[in-house]
C-alpha positions as CSV (number, residue, x, y, z in Angstrom):
1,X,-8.0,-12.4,-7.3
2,X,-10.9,-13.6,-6.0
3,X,-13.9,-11.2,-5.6
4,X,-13.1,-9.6,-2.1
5,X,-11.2,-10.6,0.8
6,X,-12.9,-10.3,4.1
7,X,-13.2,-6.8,5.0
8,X,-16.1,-7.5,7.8
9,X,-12.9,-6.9,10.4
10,X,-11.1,-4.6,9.2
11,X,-8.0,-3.5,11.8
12,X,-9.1,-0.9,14.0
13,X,-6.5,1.6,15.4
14,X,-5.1,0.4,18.6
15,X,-4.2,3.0,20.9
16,X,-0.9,1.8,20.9
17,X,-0.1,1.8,17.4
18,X,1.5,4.4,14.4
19,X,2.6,4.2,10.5
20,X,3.2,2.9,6.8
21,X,6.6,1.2,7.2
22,X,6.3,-0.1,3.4
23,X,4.9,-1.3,0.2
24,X,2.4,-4.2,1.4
25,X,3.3,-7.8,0.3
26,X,2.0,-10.1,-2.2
27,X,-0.7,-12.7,-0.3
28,X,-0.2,-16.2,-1.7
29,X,-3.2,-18.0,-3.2
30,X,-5.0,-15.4,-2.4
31,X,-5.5,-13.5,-5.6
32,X,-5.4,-13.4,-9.3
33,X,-3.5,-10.9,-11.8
34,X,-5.3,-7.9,-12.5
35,X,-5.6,-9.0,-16.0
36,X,-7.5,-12.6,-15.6
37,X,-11.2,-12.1,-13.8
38,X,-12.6,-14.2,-16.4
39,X,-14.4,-13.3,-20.2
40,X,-15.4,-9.8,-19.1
41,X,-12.1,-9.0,-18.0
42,X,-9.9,-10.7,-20.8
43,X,-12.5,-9.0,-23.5
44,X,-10.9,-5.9,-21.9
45,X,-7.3,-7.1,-21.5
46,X,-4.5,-5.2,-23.4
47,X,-1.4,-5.7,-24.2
48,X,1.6,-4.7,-22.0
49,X,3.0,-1.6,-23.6
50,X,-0.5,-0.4,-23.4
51,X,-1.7,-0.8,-19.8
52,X,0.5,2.2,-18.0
53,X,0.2,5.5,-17.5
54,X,-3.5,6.7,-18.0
55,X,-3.9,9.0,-21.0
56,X,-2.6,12.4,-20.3
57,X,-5.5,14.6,-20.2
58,X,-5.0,18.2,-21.7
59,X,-6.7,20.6,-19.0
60,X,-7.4,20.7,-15.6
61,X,-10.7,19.4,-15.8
62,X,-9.4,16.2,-17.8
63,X,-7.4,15.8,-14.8
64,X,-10.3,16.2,-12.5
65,X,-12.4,13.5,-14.6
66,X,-9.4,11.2,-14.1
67,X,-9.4,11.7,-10.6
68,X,-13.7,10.8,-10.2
69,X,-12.5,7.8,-12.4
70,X,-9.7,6.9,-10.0
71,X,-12.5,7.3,-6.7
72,X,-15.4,5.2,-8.6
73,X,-13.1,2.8,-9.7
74,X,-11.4,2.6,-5.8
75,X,-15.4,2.7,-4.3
76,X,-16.8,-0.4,-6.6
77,X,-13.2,-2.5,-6.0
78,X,-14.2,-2.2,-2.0
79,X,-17.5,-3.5,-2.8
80,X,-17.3,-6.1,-5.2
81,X,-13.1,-6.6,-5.7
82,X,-11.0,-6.4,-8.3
83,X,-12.5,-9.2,-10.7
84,X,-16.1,-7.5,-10.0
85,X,-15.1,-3.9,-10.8
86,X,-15.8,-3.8,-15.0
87,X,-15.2,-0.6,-16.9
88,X,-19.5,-0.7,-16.8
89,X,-19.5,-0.3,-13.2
90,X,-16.7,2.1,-13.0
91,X,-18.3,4.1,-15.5
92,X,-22.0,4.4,-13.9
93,X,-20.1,5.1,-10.3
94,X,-18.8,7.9,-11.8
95,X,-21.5,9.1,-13.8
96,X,-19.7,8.6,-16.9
97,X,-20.3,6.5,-19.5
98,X,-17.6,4.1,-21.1
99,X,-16.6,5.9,-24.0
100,X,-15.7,8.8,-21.6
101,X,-13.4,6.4,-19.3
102,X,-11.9,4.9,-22.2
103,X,-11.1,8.4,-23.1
104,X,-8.8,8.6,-20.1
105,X,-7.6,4.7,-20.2
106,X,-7.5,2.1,-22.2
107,X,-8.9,-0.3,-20.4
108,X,-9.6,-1.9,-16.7
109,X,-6.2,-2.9,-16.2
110,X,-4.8,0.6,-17.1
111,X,-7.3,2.0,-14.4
112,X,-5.8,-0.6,-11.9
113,X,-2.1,0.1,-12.5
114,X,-3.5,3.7,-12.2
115,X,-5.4,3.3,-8.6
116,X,-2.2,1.4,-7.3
117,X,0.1,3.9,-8.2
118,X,-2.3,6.5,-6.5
119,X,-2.1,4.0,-3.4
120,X,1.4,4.0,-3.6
121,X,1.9,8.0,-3.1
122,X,-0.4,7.4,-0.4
123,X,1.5,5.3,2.0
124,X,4.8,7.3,0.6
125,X,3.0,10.1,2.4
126,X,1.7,8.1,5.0
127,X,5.3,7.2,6.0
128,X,7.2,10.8,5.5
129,X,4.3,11.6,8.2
130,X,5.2,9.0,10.6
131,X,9.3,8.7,10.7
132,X,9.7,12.8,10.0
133,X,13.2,14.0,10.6
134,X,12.5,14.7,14.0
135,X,11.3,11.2,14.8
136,X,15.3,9.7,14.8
137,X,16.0,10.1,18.3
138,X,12.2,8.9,19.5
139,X,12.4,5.9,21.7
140,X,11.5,3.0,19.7
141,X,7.9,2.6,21.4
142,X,6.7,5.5,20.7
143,X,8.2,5.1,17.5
144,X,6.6,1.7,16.3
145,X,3.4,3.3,17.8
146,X,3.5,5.9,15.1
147,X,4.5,3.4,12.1
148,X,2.0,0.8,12.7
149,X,-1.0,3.4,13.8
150,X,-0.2,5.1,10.4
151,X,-0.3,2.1,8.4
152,X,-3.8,1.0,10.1
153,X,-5.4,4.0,9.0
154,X,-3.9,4.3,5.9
155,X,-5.6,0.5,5.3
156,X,-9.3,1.7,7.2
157,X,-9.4,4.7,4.7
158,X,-9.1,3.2,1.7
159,X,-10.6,-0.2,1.6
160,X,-9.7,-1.4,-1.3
161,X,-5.8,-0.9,-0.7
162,X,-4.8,-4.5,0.0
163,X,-6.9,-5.9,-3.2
164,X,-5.6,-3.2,-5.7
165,X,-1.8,-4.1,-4.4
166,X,-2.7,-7.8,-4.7
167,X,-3.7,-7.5,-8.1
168,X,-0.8,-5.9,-9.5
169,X,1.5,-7.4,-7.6
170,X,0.4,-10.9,-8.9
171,X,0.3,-9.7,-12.8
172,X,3.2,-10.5,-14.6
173,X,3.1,-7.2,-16.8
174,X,2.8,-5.0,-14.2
175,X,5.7,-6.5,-12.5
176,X,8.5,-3.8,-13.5
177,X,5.7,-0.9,-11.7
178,X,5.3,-3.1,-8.4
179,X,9.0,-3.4,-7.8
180,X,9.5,0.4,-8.4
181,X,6.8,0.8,-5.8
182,X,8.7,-1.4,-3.5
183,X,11.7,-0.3,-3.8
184,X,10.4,3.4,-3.2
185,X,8.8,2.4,0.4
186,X,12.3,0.2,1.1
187,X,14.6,3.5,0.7
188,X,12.3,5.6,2.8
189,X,12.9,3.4,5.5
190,X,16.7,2.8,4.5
191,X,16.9,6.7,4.6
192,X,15.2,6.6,8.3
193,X,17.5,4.3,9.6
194,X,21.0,5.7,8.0
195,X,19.7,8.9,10.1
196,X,19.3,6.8,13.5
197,X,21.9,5.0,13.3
198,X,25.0,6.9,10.8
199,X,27.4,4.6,11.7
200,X,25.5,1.3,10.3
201,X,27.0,0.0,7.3
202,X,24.7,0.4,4.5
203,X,24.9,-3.8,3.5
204,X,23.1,-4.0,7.2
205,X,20.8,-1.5,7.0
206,X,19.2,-2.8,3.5
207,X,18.6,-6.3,4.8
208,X,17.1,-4.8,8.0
209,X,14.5,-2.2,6.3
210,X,13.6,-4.9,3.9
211,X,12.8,-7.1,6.8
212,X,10.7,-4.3,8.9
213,X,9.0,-3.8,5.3
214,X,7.3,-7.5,4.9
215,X,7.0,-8.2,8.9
216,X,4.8,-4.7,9.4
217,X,3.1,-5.4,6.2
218,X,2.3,-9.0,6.5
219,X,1.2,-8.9,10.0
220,X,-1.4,-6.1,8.9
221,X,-2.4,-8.2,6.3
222,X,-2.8,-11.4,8.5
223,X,-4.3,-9.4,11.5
224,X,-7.5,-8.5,9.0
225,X,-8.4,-12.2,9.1
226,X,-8.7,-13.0,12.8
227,X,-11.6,-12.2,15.0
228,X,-11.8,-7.9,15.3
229,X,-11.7,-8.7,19.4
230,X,-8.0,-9.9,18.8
231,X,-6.9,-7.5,16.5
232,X,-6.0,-4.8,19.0
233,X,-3.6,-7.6,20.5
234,X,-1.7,-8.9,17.6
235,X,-0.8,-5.3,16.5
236,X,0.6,-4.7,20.2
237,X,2.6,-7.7,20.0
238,X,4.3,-6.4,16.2
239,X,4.9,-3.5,18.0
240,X,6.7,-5.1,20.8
241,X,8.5,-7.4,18.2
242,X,9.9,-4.7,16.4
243,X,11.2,-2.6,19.5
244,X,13.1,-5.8,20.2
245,X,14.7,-6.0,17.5
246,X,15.4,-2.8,17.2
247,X,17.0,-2.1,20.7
248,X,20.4,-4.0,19.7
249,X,20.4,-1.9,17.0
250,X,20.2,0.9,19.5
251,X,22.5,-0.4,21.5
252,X,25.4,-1.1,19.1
253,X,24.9,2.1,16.6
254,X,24.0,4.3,19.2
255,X,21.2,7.4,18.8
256,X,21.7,10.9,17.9
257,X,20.6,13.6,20.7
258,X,17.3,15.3,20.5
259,X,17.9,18.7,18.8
260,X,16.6,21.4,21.0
């Protein structure tokens, strides 16, 4: 992918606005697999069976190491992207030399399958946060205010979010992991909706979280590009979108009561 997308604008939180409603989607042209950012990347290319799970480390503080590795590595992708973040750099961020990191993974790749998957139980919390059991029976603005406010942040945290899902979303070998990801964020909303609305057949409700999954995600994704005075706007407007096409839905499955 190319060597950072804008970040100058990143999305501020609106006051109207709330959470994570899924996986982000791939951005066309836009980026390059994780693998291919040229000779210093391909020199530390591996092969597929090779490029998952970090090495397991054997004690708490291996785990600990793994975890400055994960933070360097998501600090220098914010700053110079994916194809600018080298095993080097990674290494001096987190005060580590290389033969350390490659103690922990094999290579660049393996610490970018590692970041996303990090990323991912992010917005998986980011979500359970925003449509909690006791969010069914909100009314759908103050509803979408939650899911889109949630997402926004989640993004403003961590920086490099967007260009660590880009990259593995766009590499061929890391396909089966992005899918899994996905598919996780799809069924959290699926569960969501077969709790507001129990008496939607599940064939409807898997087309319809799939949809709320790319139109939240894209729009995010689009809304970093414009001018930061019109970003406040464009996320009211996805939140108005999505109450519309959500009050049918109301109207035809019904909503549960408020517990008291």
């Amino acid at each position: 992918m190319t060597p950072s997308r804008p970040k100058a604008t990143r999305t501020p939180s609106p006051q109207a606005a709330g959470s994570a409603v899924g996986a982000r989607s791939p951005r066309r042209g836009r980026t390059k697999p994780a693998g291919h950012s040229g000779k210093a990347a391909a020199a530390e290319s591996v092969p597929a069976a090779e490029l998952g799970a970090p090495r397991a480390p054997q004690q708490s503080r291996g785990q600990k190491r793994v975890e400055e590795i994960l933070d360097a590595a998501e600090a220098v992708i914010a700053e110079v992207g994916v194809e600018g973040a080298t095993t080097n750099a990674i290494a001096e961020r987190a005060g580590s030399s290389v033969g350390s990191l490659y103690h922990f993974f094999p290579s660049r790749d393996a610490i970018i399958q590692a970041l996303a998957r990090r990323f991912q139980g992010y917005a998986s919390q980011s979500n359970a946060q925003a449509m909690p059991p006791d969010a069914i029976t909100l009314p759908l603005e103050q509803l979408f205010e939650r899911i889109v406010t949630a997402q926004v942040r989640l993004v403003e945290k961590h920086p490099s979010f967007q260009m660590v899902h880009d990259a593995v979303c766009h590499d061929p070998r890391a396909l089966a992991d992005f899918q899994a990801m996905r598919n996780a964020i799809i069924g959290q909303v699926e569960w969501f909706l077969a709790a507001r609305y129990p008496h939607m057949p599940k064939r409807d409700r898997q087309p319809v979280a799939r949809l709320a999954v790319i139109v939240v995600h894209h729009t995010l994704d689009e809304a970093q590009l414009v001018p930061v005075e019109l970003q406040p706007a464009i996320l009211r407007e996805l939140q108005r979108m999505l109450v519309r096409y959500f009050e049918p839905l109301d109207a035809k499955y019904g909503v549960p009561a408020p517990r008291h």
